[in-house]
N, C-alpha and C positions, 0 to 999 in steps of 0.2 A: 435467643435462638438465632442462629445464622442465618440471612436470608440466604432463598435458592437463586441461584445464576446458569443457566440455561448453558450449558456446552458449547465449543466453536461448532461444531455438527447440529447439535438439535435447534441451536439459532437460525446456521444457513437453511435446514430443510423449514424452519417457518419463515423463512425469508423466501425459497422458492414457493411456497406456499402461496404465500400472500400476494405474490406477483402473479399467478397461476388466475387466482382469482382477481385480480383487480382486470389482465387481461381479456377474461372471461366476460367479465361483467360489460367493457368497453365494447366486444363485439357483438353482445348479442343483446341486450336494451337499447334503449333510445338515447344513449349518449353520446354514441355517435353518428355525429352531424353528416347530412345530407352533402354528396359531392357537387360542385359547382358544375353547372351544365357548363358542355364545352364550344365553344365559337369555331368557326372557321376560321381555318389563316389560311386562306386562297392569296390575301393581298402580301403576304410577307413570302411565302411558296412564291408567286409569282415574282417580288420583286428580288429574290435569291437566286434565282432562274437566269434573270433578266441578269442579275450583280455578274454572274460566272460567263456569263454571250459580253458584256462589253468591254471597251477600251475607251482607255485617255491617250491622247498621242502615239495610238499606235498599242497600247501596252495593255495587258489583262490585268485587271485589278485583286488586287491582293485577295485569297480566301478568307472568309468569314471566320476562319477559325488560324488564322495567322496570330503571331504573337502579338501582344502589344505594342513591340518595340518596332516588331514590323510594319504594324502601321501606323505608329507613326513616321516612321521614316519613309512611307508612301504618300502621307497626307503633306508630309513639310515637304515633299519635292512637287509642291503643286500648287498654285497660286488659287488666288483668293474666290475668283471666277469658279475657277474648275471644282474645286472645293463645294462651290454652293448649288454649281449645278448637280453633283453627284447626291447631296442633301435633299436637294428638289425632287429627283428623279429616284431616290432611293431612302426616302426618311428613316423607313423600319431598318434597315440594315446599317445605313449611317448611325443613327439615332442609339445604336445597340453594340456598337463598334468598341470594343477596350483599347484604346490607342490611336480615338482618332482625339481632334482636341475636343476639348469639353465644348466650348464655345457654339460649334459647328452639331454638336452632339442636340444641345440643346435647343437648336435652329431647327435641327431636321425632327426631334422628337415635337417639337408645336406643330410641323406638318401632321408629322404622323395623327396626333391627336386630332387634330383639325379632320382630318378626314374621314378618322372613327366616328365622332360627335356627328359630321354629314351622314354617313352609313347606317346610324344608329338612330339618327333624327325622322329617315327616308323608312329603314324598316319598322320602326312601331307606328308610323302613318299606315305601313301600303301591308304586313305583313299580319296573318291571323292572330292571334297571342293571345293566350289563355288571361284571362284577369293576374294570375301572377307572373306571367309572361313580362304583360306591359308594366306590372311592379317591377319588375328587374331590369325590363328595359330603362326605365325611366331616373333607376341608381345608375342602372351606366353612363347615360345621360347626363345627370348631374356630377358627377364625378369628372366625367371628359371635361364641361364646361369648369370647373371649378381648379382644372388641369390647366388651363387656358389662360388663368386668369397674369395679367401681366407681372412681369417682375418673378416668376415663379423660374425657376433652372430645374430641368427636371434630364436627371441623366440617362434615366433605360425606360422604356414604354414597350409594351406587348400587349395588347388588347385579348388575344390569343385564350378560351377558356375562363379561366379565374380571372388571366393577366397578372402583369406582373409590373411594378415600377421602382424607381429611385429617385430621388430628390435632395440638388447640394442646396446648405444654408452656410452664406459666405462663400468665401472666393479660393477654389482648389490651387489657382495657378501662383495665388500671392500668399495660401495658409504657410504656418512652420507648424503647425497638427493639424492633422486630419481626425475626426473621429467617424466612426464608421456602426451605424445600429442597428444591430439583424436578430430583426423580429422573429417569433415564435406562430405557431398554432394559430391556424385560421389567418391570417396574413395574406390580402389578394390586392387586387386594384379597387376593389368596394370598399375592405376594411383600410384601406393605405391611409385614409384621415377621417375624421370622426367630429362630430359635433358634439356630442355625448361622451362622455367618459375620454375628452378630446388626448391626453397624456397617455392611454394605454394603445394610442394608433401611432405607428411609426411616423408621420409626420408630426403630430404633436410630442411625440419621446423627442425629434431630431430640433424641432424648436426650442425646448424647453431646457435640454444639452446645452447648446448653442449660445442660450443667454447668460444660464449658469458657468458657462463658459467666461465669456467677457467680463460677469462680475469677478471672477476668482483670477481671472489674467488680464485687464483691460488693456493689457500692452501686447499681448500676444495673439498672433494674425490666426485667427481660428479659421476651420468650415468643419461642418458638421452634413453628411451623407443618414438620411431613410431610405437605408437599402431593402427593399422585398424587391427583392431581384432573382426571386428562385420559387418554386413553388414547393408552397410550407404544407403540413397537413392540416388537411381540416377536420378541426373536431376532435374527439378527445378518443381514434381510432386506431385500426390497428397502425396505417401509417406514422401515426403518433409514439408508437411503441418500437418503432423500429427507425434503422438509420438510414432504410435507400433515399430518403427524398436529402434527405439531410448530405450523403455523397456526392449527390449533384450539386446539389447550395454548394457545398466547401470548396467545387473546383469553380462555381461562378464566382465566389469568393475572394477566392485567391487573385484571378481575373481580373477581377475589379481591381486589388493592392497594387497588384503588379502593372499596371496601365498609371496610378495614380500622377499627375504629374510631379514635377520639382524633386525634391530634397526631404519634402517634409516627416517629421515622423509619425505614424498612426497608430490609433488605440481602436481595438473592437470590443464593443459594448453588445453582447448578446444574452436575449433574454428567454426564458424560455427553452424551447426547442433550437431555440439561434444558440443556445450553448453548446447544440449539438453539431450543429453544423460549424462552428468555431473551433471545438473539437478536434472534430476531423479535417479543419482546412491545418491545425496551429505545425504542423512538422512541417509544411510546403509554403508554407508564409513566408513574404521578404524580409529581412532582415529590418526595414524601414519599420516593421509590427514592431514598439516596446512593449505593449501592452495589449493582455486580452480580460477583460473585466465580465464575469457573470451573474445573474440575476436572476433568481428563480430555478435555479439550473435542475432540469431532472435525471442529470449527469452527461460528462462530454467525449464518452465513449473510452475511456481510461479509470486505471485502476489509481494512477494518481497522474501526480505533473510531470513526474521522469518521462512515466508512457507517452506522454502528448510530443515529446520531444521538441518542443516551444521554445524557443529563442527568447522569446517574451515571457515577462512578469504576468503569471497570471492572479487575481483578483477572486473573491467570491462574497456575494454579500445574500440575505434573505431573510425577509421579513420575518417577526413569528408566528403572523398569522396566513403566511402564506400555504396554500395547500400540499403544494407541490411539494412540501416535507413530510407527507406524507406516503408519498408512493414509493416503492420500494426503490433501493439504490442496487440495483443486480443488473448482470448481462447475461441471460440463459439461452440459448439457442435464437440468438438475433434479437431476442426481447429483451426490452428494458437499456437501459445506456451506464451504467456502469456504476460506479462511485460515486458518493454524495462530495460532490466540490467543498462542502462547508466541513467535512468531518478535518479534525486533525491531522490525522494520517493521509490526506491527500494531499495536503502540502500548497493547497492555494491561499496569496495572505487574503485574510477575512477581515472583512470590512462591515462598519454600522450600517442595518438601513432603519434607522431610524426615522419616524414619521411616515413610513409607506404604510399603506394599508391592503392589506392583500396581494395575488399573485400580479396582481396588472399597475403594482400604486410607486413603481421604484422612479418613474421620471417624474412624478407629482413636485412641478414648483414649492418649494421651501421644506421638502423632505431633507433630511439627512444624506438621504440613499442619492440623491440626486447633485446635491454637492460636492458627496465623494467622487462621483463617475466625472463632475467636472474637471475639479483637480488633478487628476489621473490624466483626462485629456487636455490638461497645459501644463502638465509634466509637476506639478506643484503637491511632490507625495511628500515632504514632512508636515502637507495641511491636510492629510488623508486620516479621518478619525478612526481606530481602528475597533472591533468587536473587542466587549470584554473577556470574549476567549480566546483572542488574539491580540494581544496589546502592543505585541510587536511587528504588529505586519508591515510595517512601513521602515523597521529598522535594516540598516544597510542600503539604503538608495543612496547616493551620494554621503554618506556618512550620517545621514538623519535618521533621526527616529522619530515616526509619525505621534501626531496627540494621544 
């Protein structure tokens, strides 16, 4: 007896189907997670305020939303002094700056910190706060201090709501790759590192990058970026299901590439929802992107890789026990994000993740999945193991053909 095969039509209507309900289900049970109360930014208002009333030698400094290249070609016309006072006097806005230098970036963000931690110290002392008030206050707390701690480079801080941060591991100004990791789903200043489940928080993914890094290239001058520099959705909601937040991430994104300093070339490593925001940065990207590598992808808002119009090799790899193959791969009136990255016909080469376990398990030290995403980021693709339904993803990179 012939089995039945379900028609291109009566597929897609149980593919809208299915999406119909999964979205249903997300908005109106308990699976979607509570929004993060939001803070005031009185101190970042006022010192934006303050940025647009002052001068250096006479001169109005550059807007906040100048290019990269324009500032830095405000900041190199300025000596060391003047540089550190605008740092001092201006941390949140220094600290946040795409094109000022890193160095100076990283100066003014320990201010900044430094003065939330005070702020934050003074209101759970002097301020009423429900018993869960002072739990939250007290992760904020801990997080500032733990922001603090020496040796740490931390490139973008917002206290702001959720907040927002990034953090280099190694040195931007001496890498020849950059790798760059943008996180997914529930991603703030609270989840930014983890003690628990330390690999599925972007600064334990950007660690664990970074080493696997040096083993796979010991020669090659790495740094590694935990970018949550954009606010991600939380919870498994409707903003989950749609690409506004994800529009805003792609042009902080971009932002950030385009500021990076030197020569070097960079990989993006997005997980998650960060596939969606990789997505829609990959047509506005510099040329310096060779690669965008995805992980868990619930699609990156393309019917394939032509759509993304990406200069860059794109990547895709996913557990099998990952969930997130299960929700459906559609775009229906703003819902859902498109194609499944892993199917054949979207044309991204697929890569093992072997040894991950689950949606959060791809940066786990001594995974498969995690070796691959190294190699990629020290450019070493005939060492890129590829999926057995893709045996060939690595063939034609310089004339190689991967394992």
């Amino acid at each position: 007896m012939t089995p039945f095969s379900p028609s291109p039509a009566l597929a897609g209507w149980r593919g809208l189907l299915a999406l119909a309900v999964v979205f249903i289900m997300l908005t109106t049970t308990g699976w979607t997670a509570e929004r993060q109360r939001s803070a005031p930014r009185d101190f970042f208002e006022a010192e934006s305020t303050a940025w647009r009333k002052a001068r250096v030698d006479g001169r109005a400094l550059p807007g906040t939303d100048s290019t990269p290249s324009q500032l830095a070609a405000f900041f190199a016309s300025l000596d060391r002094a003047r540089s550190d006072r605008l740092a001092q006097r201006f941390p949140l806005v220094v600290g946040n700056l795409n094109g000022a230098p890193v160095a100076l970036r990283y100066q003014a963000n320990r201010a900044a910190i430094a003065r939330s931690l005070a702020v934050e110290t003074q209101r759970r002392k002097t301020a009423r706060l429900t018993a869960e008030g002072r739990h939250h206050s007290m992760r904020r707390i801990h997080r500032f201090q733990a922001l603090m701690r020496p040796g740490r480079q931390i490139l973008a801080f917002d206290p702001a709501g959720s907040g927002r941060a990034a953090e280099v591991f190694g040195s931007l100004e001496r890498a020849d790759r950059v790798s760059v990791i943008v996180p997914g789903v529930d991603t703030d200043l609270l989840t930014f590192q983890r003690s628990a489940r330390k690999y599925s928080a972007p600064v334990g993914m950007a660690q664990s990058l970074y080493a696997a890094e040096r083993v796979a290239s010991p020669r090659t001058r790495t740094a590694v970026i935990a970018w949550a520099d954009y606010i991600a959705p939380a919870g498994l909601g409707m903003d989950s299901a749609t690409g506004r937040l994800a529009e805003n991430g792609a042009v902080r994104l971009t932002r950030l590439v385009d500021a990076l300093p030197g020569a070097s070339e960079i990989a993006l490593f997005c997980h998650s929802y960060g596939s969606v925001v990789c997505g829609l940065a990959a047509r506005e990207l510099s040329p310096r992107v060779t690669d965008i590598a995805v992980a868990g992808s619930p699609g990156m808002r393309a019917g394939n890789v032509t759509e993304l119009r990406a200069r860059a090799r794109v990547w895709a790899m996913r557990d099998r026990d990952d969930w997130i193959e299960d929700v459906p791969h559609l775009q229906v009136g703003g819902l859902g994000h498109g194609a499944d990255p892993m199917a054949p016909e979207f044309g991204a080469r697929v890569m093992s993740a072997d040894g991950a376990i689950g949606h959060s398990g791809y940066f786990e030290p001594g995974t498969e999945s995690i070796a691959n995403l190294a190699v990629i980021g020290v450019g070493s693709y005939a060492e890129v193991v590829c999926s057995p339904a893709d045996i060939e993803c690595g063939h034609d990179i310089f004339g190689e053909a991967a394992a």
